[in-house]
C-alpha positions as CSV (number, residue, x, y, z in Angstrom):
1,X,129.1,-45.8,-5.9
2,X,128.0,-42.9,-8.4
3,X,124.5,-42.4,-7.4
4,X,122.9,-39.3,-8.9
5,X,120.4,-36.8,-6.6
6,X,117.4,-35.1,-6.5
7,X,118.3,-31.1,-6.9
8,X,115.7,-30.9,-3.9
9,X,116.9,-33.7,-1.8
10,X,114.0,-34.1,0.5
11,X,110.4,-34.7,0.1
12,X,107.6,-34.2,2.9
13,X,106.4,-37.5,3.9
14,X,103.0,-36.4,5.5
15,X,101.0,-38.8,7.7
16,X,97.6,-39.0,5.6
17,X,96.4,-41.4,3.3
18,X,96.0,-40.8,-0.2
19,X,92.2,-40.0,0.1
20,X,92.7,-37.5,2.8
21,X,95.2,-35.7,0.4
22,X,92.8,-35.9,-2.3
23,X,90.2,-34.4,0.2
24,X,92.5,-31.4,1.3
25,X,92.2,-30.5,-3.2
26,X,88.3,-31.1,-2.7
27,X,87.9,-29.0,0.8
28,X,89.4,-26.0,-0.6
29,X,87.2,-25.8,-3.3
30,X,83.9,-27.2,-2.8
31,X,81.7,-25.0,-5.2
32,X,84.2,-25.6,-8.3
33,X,83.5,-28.0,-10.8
34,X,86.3,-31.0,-9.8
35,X,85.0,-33.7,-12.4
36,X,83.8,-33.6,-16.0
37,X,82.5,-36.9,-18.1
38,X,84.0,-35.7,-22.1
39,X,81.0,-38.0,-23.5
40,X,78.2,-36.2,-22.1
41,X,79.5,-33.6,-20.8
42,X,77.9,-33.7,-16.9
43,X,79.9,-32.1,-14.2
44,X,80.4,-33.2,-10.5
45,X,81.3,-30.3,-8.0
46,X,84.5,-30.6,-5.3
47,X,82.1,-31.4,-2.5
48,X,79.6,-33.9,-4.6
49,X,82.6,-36.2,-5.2
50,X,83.5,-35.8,-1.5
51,X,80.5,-36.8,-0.7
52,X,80.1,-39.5,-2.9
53,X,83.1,-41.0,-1.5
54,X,82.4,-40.8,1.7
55,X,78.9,-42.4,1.1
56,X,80.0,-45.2,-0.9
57,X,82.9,-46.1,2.2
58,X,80.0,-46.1,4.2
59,X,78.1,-48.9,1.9
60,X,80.4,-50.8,1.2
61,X,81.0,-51.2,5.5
62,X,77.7,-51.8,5.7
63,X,77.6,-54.3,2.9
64,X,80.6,-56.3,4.8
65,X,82.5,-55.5,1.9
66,X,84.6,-53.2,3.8
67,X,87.4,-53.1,5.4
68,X,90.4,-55.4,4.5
69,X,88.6,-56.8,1.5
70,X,90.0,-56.7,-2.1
71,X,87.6,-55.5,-4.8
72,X,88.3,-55.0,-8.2
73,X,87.4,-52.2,-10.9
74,X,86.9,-53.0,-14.3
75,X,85.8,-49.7,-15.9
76,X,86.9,-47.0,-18.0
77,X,87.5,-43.5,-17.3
78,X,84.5,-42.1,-15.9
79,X,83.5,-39.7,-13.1
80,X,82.6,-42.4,-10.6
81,X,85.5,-44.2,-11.4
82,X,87.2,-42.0,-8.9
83,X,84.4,-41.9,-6.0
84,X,84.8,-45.8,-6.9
85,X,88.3,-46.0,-5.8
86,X,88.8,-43.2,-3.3
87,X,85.5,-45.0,-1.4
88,X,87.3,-48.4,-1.8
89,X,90.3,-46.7,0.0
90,X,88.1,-44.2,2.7
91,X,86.3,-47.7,3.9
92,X,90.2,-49.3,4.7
93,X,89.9,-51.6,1.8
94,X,93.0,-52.9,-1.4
95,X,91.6,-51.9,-4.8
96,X,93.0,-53.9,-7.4
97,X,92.5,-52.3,-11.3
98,X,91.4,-54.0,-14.3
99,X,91.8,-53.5,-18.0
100,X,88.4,-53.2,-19.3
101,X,90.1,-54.5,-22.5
102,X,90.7,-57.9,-20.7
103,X,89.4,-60.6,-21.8
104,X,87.6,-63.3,-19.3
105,X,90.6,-65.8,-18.7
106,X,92.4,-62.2,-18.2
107,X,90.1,-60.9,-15.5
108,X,89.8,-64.3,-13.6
109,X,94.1,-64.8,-13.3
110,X,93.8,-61.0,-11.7
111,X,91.0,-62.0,-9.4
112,X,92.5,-65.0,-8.4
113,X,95.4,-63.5,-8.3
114,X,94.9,-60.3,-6.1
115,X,91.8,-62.4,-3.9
116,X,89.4,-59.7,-5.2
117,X,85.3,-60.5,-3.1
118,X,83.7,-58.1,-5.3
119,X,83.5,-56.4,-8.6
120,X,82.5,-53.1,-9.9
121,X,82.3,-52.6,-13.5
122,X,79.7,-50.9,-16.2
123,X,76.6,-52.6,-17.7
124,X,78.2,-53.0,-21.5
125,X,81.1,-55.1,-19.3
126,X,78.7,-57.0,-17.1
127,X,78.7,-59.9,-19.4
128,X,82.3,-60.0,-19.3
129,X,82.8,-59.6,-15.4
130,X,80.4,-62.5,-15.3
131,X,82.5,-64.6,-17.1
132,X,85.8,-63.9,-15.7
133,X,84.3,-64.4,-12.4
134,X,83.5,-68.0,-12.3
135,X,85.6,-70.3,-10.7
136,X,87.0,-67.0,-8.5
137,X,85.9,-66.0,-4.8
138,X,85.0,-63.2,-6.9
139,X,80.9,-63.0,-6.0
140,X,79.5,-59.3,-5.7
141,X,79.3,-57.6,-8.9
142,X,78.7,-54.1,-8.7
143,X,76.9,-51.7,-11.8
144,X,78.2,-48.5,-11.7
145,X,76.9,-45.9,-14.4
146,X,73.9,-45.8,-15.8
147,X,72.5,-49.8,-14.8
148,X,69.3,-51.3,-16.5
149,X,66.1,-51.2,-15.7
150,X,66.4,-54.4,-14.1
151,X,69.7,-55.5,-12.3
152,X,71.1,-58.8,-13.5
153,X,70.1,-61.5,-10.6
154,X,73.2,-61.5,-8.1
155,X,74.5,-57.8,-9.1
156,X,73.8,-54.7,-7.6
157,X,73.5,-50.8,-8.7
158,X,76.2,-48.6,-7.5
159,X,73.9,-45.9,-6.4
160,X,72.1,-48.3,-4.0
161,X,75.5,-48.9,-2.4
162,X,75.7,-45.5,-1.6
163,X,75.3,-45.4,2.5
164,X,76.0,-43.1,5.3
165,X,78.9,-41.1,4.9
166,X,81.9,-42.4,6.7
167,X,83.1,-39.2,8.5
168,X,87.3,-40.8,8.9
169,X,89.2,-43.1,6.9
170,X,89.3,-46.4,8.3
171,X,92.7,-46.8,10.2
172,X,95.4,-48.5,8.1
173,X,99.3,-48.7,8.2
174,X,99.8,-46.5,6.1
175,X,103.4,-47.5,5.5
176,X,102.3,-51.3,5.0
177,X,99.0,-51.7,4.3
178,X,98.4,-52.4,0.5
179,X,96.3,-49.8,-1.3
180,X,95.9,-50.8,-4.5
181,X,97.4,-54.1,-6.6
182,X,97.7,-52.5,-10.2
183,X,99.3,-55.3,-12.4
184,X,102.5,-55.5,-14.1
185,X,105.2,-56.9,-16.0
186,X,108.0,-55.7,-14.5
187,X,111.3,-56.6,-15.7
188,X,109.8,-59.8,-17.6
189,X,106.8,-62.2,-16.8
190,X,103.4,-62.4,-16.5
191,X,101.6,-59.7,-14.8
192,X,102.8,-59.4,-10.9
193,X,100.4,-57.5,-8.6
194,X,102.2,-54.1,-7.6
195,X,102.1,-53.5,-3.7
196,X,101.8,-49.7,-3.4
197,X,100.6,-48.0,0.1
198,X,99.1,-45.0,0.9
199,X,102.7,-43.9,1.4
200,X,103.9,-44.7,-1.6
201,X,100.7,-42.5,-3.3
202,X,100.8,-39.8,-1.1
203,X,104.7,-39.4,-1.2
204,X,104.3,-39.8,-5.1
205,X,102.0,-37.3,-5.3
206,X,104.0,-34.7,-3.5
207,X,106.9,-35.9,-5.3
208,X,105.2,-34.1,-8.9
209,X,104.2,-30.8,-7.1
210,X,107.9,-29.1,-7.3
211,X,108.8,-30.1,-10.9
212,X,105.0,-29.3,-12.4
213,X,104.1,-25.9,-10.6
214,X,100.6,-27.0,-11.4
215,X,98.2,-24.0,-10.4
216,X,94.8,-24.2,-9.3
217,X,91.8,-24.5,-11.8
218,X,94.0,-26.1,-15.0
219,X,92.2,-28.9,-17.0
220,X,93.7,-31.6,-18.4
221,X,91.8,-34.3,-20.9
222,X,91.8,-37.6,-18.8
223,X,92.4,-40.2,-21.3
224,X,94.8,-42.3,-20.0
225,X,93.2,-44.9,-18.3
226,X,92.9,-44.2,-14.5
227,X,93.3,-48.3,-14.0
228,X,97.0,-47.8,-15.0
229,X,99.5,-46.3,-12.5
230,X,100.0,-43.4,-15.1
231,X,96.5,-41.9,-15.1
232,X,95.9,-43.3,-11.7
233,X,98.7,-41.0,-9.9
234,X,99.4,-38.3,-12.6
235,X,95.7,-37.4,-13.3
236,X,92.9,-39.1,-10.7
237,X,95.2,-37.7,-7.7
238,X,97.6,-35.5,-8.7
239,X,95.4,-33.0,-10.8
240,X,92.8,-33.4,-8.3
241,X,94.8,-32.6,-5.1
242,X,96.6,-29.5,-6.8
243,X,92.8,-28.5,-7.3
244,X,92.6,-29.2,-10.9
245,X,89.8,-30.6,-13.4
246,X,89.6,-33.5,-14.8
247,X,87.7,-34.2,-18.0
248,X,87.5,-38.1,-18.6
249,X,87.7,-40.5,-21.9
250,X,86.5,-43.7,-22.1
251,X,89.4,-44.3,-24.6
252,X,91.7,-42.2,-26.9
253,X,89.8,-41.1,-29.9
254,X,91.7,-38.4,-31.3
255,X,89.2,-36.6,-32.7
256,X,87.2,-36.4,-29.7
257,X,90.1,-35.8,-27.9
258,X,91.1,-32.7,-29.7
259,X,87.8,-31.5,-29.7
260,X,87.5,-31.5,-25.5
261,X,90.7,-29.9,-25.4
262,X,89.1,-27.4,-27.7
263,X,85.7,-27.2,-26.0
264,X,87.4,-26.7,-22.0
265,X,90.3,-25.2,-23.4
266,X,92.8,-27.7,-21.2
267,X,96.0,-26.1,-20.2
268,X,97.8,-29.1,-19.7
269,X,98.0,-32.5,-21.7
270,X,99.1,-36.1,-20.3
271,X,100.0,-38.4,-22.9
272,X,101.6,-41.4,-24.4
273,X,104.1,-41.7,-27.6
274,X,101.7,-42.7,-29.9
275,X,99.1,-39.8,-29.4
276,X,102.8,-37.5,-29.6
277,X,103.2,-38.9,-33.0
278,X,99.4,-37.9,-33.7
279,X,99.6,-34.2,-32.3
280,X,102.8,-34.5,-34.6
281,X,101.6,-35.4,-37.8
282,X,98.0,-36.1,-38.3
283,X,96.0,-33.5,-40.1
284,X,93.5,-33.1,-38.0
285,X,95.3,-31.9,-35.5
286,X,95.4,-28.3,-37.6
287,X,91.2,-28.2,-37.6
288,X,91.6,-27.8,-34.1
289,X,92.4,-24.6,-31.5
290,X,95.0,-26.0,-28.9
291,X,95.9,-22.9,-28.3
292,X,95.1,-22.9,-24.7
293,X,97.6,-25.8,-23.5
294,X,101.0,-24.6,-22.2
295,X,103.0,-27.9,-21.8
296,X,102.5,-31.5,-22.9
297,X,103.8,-34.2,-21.2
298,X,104.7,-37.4,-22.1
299,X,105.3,-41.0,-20.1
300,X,105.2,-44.5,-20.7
301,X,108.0,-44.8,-22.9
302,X,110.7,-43.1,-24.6
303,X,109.8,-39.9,-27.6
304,X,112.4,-38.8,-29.8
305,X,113.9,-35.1,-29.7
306,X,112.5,-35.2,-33.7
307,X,109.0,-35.5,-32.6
308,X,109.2,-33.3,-29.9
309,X,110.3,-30.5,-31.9
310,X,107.7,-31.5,-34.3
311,X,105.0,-30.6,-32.2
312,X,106.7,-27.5,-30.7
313,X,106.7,-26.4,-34.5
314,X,103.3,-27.0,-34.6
315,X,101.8,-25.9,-31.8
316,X,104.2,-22.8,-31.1
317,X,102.4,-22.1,-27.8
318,X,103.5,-25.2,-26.0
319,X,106.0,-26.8,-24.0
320,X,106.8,-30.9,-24.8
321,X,108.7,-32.5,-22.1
322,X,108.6,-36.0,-20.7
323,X,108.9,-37.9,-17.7
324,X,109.9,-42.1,-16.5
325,X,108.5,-43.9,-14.2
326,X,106.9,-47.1,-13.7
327,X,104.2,-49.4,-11.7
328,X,106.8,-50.3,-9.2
329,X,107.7,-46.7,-9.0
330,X,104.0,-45.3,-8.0
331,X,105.4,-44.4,-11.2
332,X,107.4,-40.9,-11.2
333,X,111.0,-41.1,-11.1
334,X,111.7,-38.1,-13.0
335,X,110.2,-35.2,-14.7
336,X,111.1,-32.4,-16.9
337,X,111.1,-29.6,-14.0
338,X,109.2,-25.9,-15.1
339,X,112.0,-24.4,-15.4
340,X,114.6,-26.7,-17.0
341,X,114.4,-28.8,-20.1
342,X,116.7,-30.9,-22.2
343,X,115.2,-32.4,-25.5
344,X,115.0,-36.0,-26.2
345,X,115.7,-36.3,-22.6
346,X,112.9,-37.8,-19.6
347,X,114.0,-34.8,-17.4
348,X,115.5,-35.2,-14.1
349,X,114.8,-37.0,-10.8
350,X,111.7,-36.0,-8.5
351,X,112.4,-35.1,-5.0
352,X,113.8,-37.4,-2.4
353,X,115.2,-40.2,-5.3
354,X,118.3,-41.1,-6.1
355,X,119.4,-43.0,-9.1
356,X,122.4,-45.1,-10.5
357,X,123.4,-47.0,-14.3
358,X,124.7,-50.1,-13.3
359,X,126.5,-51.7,-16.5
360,X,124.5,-54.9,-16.6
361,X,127.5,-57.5,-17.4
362,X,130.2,-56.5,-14.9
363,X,127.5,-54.5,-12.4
364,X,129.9,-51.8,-11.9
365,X,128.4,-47.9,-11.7
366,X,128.7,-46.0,-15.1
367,X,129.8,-43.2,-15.4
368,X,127.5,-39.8,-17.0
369,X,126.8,-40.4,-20.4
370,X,127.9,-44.0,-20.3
371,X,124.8,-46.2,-21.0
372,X,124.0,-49.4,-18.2
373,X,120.9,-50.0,-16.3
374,X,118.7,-47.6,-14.4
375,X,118.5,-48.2,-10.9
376,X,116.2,-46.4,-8.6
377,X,115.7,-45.9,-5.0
378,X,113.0,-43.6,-2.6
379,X,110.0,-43.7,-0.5
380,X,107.4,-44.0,-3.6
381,X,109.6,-47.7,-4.1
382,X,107.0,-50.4,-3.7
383,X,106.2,-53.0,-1.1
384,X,107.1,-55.8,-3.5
385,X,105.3,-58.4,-5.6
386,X,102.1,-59.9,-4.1
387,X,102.9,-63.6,-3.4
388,X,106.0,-63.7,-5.4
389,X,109.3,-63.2,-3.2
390,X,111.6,-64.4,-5.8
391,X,110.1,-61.4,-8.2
392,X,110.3,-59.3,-5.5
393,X,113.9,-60.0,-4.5
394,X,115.3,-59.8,-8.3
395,X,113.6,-56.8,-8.9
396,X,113.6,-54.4,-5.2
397,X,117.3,-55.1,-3.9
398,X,117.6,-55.4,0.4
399,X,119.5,-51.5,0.2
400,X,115.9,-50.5,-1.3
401,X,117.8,-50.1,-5.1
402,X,114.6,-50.7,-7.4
403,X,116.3,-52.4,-10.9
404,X,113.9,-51.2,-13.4
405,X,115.1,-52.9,-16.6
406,X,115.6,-50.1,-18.6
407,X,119.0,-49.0,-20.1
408,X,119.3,-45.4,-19.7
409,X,122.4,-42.7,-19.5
410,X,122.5,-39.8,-17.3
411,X,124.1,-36.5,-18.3
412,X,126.4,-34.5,-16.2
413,X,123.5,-32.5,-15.2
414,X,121.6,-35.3,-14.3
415,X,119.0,-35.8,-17.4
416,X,117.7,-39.3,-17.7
417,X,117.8,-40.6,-21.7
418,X,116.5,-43.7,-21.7
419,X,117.3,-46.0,-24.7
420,X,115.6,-49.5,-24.3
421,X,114.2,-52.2,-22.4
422,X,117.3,-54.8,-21.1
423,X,115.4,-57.7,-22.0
424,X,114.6,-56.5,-25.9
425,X,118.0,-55.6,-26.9
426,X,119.1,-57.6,-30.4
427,X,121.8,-59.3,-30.4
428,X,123.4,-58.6,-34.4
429,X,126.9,-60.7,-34.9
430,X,127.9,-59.3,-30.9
431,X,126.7,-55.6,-31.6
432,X,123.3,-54.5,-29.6
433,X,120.7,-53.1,-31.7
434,X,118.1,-51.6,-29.7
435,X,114.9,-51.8,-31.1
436,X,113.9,-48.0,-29.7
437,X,116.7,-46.3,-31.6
438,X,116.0,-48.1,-34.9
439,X,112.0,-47.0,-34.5
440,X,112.5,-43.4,-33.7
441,X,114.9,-43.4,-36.7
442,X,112.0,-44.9,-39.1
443,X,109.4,-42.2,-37.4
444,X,111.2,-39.7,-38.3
445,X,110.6,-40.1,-42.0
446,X,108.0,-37.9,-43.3
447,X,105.8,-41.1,-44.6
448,X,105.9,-43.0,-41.6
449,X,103.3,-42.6,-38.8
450,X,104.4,-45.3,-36.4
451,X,106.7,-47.9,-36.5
452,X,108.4,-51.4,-33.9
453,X,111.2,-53.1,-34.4
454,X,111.4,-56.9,-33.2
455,X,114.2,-59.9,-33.7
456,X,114.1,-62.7,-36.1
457,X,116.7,-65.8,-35.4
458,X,119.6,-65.6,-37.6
459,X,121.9,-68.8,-38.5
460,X,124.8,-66.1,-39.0
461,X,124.2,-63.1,-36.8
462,X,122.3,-65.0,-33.8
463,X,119.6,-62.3,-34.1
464,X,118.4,-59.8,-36.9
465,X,116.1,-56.7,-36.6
466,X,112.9,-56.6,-38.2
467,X,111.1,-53.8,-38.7
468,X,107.0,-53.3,-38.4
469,X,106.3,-49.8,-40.6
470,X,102.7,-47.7,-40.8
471,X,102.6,-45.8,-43.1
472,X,101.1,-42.2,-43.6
473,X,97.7,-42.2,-44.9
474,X,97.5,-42.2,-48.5
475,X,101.1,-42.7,-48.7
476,X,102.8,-45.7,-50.4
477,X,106.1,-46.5,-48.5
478,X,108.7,-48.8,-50.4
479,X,111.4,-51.4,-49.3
480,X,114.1,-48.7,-51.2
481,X,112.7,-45.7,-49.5
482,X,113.3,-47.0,-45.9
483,X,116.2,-48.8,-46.9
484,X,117.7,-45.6,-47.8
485,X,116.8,-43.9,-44.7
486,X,118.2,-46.5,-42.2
487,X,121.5,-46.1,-44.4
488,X,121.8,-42.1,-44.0
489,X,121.1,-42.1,-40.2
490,X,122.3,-45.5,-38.3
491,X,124.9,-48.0,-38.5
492,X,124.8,-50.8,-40.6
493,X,124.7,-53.8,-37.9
494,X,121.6,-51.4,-36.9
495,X,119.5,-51.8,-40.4
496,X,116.5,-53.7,-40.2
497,X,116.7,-57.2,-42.3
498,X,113.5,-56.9,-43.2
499,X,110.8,-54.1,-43.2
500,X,106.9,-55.1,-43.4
501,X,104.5,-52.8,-43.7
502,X,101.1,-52.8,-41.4
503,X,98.2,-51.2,-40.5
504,X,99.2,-50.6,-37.1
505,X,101.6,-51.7,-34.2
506,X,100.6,-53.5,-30.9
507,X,100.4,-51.3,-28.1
508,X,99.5,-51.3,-24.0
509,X,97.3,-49.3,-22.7
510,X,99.9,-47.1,-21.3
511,X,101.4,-46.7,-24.7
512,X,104.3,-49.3,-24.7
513,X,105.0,-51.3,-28.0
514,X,104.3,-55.0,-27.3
515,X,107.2,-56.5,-29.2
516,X,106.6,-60.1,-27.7
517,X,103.7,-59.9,-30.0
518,X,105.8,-59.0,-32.9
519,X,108.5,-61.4,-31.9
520,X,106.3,-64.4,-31.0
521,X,104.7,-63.8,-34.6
522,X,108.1,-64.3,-36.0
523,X,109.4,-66.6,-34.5
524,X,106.5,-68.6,-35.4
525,X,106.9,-68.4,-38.8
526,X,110.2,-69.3,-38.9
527,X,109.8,-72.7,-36.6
């Protein structure tokens, strides 16, 4: 078996939950400014988010709501969003995370799904909690923020839930009880509740301290939505246990974006591909003085070595690397470490992981720099699927081998390149097309801002690539000009049959190019 290590093979697995760790970052700064809303720009010190915390544990006991309840979140980034969770956790109780861009039929699956009691969301999202709450056990719902005058009848303000400080977390397993039900994918599906513990967190956490060499005080702009693993373990606990500030957006807006990093002068950015290809090539990003961040980091899915030297070019002051993980993952597999870096490549493996590239036909271990699929295994591995053993089993192997779906290589020094999702390849006449290779290859044309690639059925070839283009603003792309470009940098079985050109491609919150939209659009058309 060729498994591939960890350069630091070991990882403390420390008996806390993830709520104490966060409390060790808070404790050893109390008087600091921890928390930061961008909008407004109000602060919450190191021991005011403690407290609030520990107060909201102790209403949410008192309310019966706590302990061994599930309640759901359906808010965006915000302050209280982490007293929210953190309390959910201190009081021994699952948090399960909701897209605030859900809609109803959305929110009610999850609730159902996860067997959330209670609900806390913001006032604009009331309406919409409402809604995707009938018909569930669903029946508290919780205002957080800044409520109305008068409380809708059956809903509560989060500040009156705000109790006695609970002075110890609740006692929980921390090795089996379920902390928080994010929802995912995975491989292929509908969205699967993610069983992470307080293990899983905790080890994850510790797991990013060797490769980042984060150092205490850095700010980072919290965009990335604290209800996905990403922003949940990166920012909300990582930055906040290493005794960093977080300043939170409600959503990516770049220009507000680039003006906070500005304003706080963050040292450190989190991101996703499509905000790369902004700090890239928009022109706004020039108004701006980034000056102060040091290293960019990107996740989620794969960035080319073009656009990473792009914004190296352009912002000659800062380090791009990248990173992989996933839901099932806690999510960090691997990171670019502090002092190492490869481009194009999503770094190498966190502490205590192992990985293999398993070539998906014959099973068989790859060799380095042959391409197969990306196998993982360590303690921040999840408990499984919630209610869904045959998930569970296809996806977390009885040896603990995680099979993440991704086609990947590793070097000879152990750098992960990912390529593409298993299940998206295109089939051309026998020949696999994957759809990442062909879009990094449009991106890196001048007068494209973004681009996807999805299949069409074929009658010859069984499956052709289509390709979804944006262009640049105020730039008029042609069917020649991209032709010609496909034809000087990938094979021909790799040329998009078709290219159409859009306002914008589909994308996740975390960043990921939804090309079952894309696909399911085509195939419609064709019957």
């Amino acid at each position: 078996m060729a498994v591939f290590s960890s350069r630091q093979p070991d990882v403390a697995e420390r008996d806390i939950s993830i709520t104490e760790f966060l409390f060790e970052g808070l404790d050893a700064r109390p008087d600091e400014v921890a928390v930061i809303d961008g909008p407004s720009g109000a602060e919450m010190t190191a021991a005011q988010l403690k407290d609030r915390i520990q107060r909201l544990a102790g209403g949410l006991t008192e309310a019966g709501l706590a302990p061994g309840r599930v309640i759901a979140i359906l808010a965006p980034n915000m302050p209280d969003y982490v007293t929210a969770f953190h309390g959910i956790a201190w009081a021994g109780s699952t948090v399960t995370t909701l897209n605030p861009t859900y809609t109803a039929p959305e929110i009610a699956h999850q609730l159902k799904d996860a067997g959330a009691l209670a609900l806390i969301t913001i006032p604009a999202l009331a309406d919409l909690a409402r809604a995707g709450m009938e018909g569930t056990e669903c029946a508290e719902l919780i205002l957080m923020g800044d409520p109305p005058e008068v409380v809708p009848e059956g809903a509560r303000r989060f500040e009156d839930l705000l109790g006695a400080p609970m002075p110890a977390q609740h006692p929980v397993d921390l090795d089996l009880f379920v902390l928080v039900l994010p929802y995912s994918s995975g491989t292929t599906g509908r969205p699967k509740g993610v069983m992470l513990s307080h293990r899983n967190l905790v080890v994850n956490t510790e797991q990013l301290r060797a490769p980042n060499a984060l150092e205490p005080g850095e700010t980072v702009i919290a965009f990335l939505p604290f209800f996905h693993i990403y922003g949940m373990t990166v920012l909300m606990n990582f930055f906040l246990v290493e005794r960093g500030r977080l300043v939170t957006m409600p959503r990516c807006d770049l220009e507000a974006f680039l003006g906070l990093i500005q304003t706080h002068k963050a040292t450190r950015l989190f991101i996703v591909p499509p905000v790369a290809l902004a700090l890239a090539k928009h022109p706004m990003v020039a108004e701006y003085d980034l000056s102060s961040v040091k290293e960019i980091f990107s996740g989620a899915a794969p960035l080319s070595p073009e656009i990473e030297e792009a914004i190296e070019a352009r912002m000659p002051t800062t380090r791009m690397v990248q990173g992989y993980g996933m839901t099932e993952m806690s999510p960090v597999s691997h990171s670019t470490w502090f002092d190492t870096k490869r481009r194009g490549a999503s770094g190498t493996l966190v502490p205590g992981t192992e990985c293999r590239i398993v070539a998906p036909e014959t099973g068989e271990d790859c060799a380095p720099g042959v391409e197969g699929e990306l196998w993982v295994r360590g303690p921040q591995v999840m408990l499984g699927y919630l209610g869904n053993a045959e998930a569970t089993a296809e996806t977390r192997l009885p040896d603990g081998w995680l099979r993440t779906g991704d086609l990947a290589e590793v070097d000879a020094d152990g750098f992960l390149f990912l390529r593409d999702r298993l299940k998206e390849l295109i089939k051309y006449k026998g020949f696999q097309v994957a759809p990442a290779e062909v879009e990094a290859a449009l991106i890196a044309h001048e007068a494209v801002v973004d681009a996807a690639v999805s299949a069409r059925p074929d009658d010859e070839a069984g499956e052709a690539p289509i390709a979804f283009v944006v262009p640049a603003p105020g730039v008029e792309v042609t069917q020649d000009m991209l032709q010609a470009h496909v034809e000087s940098c990938l094979a021909r079985y790799k040329h998009p049959a078709e290219f159409r050109i859009v306002e914008a491609v589909p994308k996740s919150a975390s960043g990921k190019i939804l090309r079952r939209i894309l696909r399911d659009q085509v195939r419609a058309e064709v019957g």
